[in-house]
N, C-alpha and C positions, 0 to 999 in steps of 0.2 A: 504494500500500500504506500499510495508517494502520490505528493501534488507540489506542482511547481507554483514556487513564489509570484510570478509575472500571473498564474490562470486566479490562483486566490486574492491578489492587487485587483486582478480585474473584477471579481465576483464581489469586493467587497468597498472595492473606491477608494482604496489605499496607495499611498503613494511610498514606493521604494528607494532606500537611501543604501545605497549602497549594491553590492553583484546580484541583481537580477535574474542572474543564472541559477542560483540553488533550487535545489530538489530536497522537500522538506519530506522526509520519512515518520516522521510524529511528534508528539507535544507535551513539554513538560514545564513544571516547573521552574523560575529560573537556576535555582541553585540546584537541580538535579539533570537538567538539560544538558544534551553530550549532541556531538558535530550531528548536525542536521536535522537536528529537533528544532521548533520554534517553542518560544514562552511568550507570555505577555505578562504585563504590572496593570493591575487596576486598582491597588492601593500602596498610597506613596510609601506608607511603613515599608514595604516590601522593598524600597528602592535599593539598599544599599546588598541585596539576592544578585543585582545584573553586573557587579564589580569584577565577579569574578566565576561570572555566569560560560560555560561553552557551550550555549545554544548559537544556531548556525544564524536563527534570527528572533527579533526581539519585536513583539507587535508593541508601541508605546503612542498617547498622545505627542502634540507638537513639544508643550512643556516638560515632557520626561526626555526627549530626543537625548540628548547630550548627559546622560550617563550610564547608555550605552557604547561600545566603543567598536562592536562590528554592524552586520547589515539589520536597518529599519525598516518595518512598516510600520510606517506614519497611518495613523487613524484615530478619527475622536474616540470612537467605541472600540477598543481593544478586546471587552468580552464579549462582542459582536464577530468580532475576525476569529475571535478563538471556539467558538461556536460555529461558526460556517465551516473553519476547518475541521473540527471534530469530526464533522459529518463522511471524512474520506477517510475516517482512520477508526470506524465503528468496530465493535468486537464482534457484531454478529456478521455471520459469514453470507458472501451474495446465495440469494437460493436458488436452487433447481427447477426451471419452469418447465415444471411437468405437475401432472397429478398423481398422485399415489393412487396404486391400485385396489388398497386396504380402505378410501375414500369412500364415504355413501350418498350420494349424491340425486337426487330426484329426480327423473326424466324431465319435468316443468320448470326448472332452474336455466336460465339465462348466463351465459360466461362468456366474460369477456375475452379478448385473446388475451396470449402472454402469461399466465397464470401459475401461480406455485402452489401447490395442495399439497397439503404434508399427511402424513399416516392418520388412520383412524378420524378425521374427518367428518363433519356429518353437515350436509345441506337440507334443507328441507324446500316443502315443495313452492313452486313461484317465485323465490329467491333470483336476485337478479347482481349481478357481480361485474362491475367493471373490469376492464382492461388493465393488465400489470399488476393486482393486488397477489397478495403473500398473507396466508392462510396457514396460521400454527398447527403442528400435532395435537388432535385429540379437540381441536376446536368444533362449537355445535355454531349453527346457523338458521335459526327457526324458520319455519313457515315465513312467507311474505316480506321478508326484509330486503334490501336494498342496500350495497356497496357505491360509494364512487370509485375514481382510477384511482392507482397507485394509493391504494389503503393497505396499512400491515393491522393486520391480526396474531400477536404470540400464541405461543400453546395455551391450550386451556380458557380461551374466551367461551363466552356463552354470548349466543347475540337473543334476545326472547321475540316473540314472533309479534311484525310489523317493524322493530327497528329497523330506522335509515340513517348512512352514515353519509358523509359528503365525500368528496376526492382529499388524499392528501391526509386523512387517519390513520393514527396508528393508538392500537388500545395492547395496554400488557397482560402479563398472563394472569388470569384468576380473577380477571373483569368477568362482573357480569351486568350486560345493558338489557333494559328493558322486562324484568321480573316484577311481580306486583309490587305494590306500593302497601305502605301500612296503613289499611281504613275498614273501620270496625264499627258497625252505628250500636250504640247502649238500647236495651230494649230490655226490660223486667229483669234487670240486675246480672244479664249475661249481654252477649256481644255477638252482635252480626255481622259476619262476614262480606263488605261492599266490593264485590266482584271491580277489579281494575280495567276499563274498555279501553282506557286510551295509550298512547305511542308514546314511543324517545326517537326525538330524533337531533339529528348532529349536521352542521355544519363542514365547511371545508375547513382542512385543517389543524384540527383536534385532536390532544394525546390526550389519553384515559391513562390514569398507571395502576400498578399490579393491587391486585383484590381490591380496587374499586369497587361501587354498586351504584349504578341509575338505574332509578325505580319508574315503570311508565306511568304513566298519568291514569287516575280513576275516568274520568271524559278529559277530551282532547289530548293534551300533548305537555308530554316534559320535551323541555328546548334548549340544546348547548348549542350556543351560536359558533361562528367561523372564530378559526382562532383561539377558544379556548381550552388550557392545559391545565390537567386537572392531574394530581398528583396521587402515589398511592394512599390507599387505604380512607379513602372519603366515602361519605353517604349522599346521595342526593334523593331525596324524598320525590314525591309523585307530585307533578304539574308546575314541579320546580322550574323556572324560566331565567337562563345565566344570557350574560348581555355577551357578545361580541369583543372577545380576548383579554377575557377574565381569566386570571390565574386565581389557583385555588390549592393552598398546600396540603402535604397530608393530615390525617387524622379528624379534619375538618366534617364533620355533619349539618346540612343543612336540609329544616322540615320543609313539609309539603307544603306545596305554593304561594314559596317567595319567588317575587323578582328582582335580580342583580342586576344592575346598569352595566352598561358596557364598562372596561377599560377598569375592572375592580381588581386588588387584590386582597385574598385573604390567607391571614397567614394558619401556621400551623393548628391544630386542633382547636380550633372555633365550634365553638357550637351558635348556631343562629336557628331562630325560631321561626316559625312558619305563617305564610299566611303576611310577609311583612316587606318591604320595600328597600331595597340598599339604592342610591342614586348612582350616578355614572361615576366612577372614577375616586370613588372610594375606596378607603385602606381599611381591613380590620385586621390589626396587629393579633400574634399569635397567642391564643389561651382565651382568647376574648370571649365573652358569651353577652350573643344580639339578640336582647327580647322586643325594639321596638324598630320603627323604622327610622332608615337614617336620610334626611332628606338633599342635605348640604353636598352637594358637588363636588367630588376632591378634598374632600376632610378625610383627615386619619383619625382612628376610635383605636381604644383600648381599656381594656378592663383587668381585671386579678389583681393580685398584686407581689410584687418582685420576694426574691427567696430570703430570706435570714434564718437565723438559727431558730430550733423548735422554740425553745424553752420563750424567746423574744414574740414569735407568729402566735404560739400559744395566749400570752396575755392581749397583743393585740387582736384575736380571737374575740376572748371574752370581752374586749371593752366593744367592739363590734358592735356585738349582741345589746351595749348598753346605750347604743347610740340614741336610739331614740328618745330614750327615757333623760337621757343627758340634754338633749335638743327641750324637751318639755320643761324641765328644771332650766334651763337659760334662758327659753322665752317669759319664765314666771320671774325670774329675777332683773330681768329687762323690765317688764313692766309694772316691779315694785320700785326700782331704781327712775324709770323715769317718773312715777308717781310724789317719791320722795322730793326728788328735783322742783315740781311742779307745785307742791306744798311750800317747801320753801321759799322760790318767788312768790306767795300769795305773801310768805311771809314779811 
């Protein structure tokens, strides 16, 4: 695996200082980088790694240029260049476009050309499968669902019947899209089972990561727009609606139908509540828990609160608990303190 300097310049708008000829064979760190690997700096702590760095090249903005002392790419976004190149130096191996013969595939299934079908396999009937996609070992495909081109599927997805994915997905292994949702109507002190009718569907461009779960919607539709990556081990509840290149890290749970504005991120194990509204372009910092809506544009939220020692969390614990009772007793003293005051000018 090997990509030249001048094809990545070109893929990424960077400008090259220095032999334009190298052939970069992979990418490291700067202080573990050896001839022909590239590194980049995206934090200036890191600066004093490229002193005595022998990476063959150094991806740096303009203002780090000059403490480097061999060849640059020059780019404002360094974790930019370092992310397009990753992509020629992947660990999974190119696949065999072919289909396995251990494959169960339904006479009414639609395939596009170019295709990789790995062992054990299961389509189901109607399924309709773009051009170029790459289909894990052991992966199911339900009834009536829908691929675009150039979608990967690892082993072990489950796609549930009516899922649609866009062009340009890839979901990891132990996803599962489109499984009921959790809805249970109360009825004389036991619980009824609300049959889920509706779909997931996905956008172009979308990563799912490993044991994921998108639940389909009880009516209409659960909706991951273009664009967004959704990391392992999230929940996303039934008729959940994500905006268009929302990131969402893992551990994170979100209930049944909210809607996220585009351009949101949320960080690690969030819990957010259902039924509530995040506006465009908001942050919810990791651990947070969203019981109302957020309406403000590009505001960051955060909740919990940071780690100390037990024995310290402990009392601040129970003063917690006494918060309100504390707030009762300072509004009574407020307004014997202003009373007092107000006696006295009479006086």
């Amino acid at each position: 695996m090997s990509l030249s300097l001048l094809e990545l310049a070109h893929l990424t708008g960077g400008e090259i200082r220095g032999d334009d000829t190298i052939i970069l064979t992979g990418i490291a760190a700067p202080n573990k980088a050896i001839m022909g690997e590239m590194c980049f700096i995206t934090d200036p702590k890191r600066i004093p790694e490229l002193a005595d760095s022998k990476a063959s090249v150094a991806v740096l903005p303009e203002k780090l240029a000059n403490h480097f002392k061999g060849t640059i790419l020059l780019h404002e976004n360094p974790y930019y260049v370092y992310a397009k190149a990753s992509q020629f130096f992947s660990p999974y191996p190119n696949a065999l476009r072919k289909i396995h013969p251990s494959a169960m595939i339904d006479s009414s299934a639609t395939l596009g050309n170019n295709l990789s079908i790995a062992a054990n396999v299961v389509i189901g009937a109607e399924v309709v499968i773009g051009d170029h996609c790459v289909i894990g070992a052991n992966t199911v495909i339900d009834d009536h669902c829908q691929l675009g081109e150039h979608c990967i599927l690892r082993s072990h997805v489950v796609l549930h019947t009516g899922t649609q994915m866009g062009m340009n997905g890839r979901i990891h292994s132990g996803a599962i899209i489109g499984d009921d949702g959790f809805g249970f109507a109360p009825h004389n002190k036991k619980w009824e089972r609300i049959e889920q009718l509706g779909s997931v569907w996905m956008g172009d461009n979308v990563d799912i990561g490993t044991n994921t779960t998108i639940d389909r919607a009880a009516l209409g539709v659960t909706h991951i727009g273009h664009g967004v990556k959704i990391d392992n081990q999230v929940q996303i509840g039934h008729g959940v609606h994500i905006g268009d290149n929302t990131v969402i890290a893992a551990c994170t749970a979100i209930a049944g139908g909210t809607l996220l504005g585009e351009g949101c991120k949320i960080g690690g194990a969030c819990g957010i509540s259902g039924h509530i509204t995040l506006a465009n372009r908001v942050t919810v910092m990791g651990m947070t828990r969203v019981i109302r809506s957020l309406k403000t544009e590009g505001e960051v939220y955060m909740s919990g609160t940071g780690i100390s020692k037990v024995s310290v969390w402990r009392r601040n614990a129970i003063r917690f608990s006494q918060l309100n009772d504390m707030s009762r007793t300072l509004k009574d003293l407020q307004k014997r303190l202003i009373q007092l005051v107000n006696d006295k000018d009479k006086d």
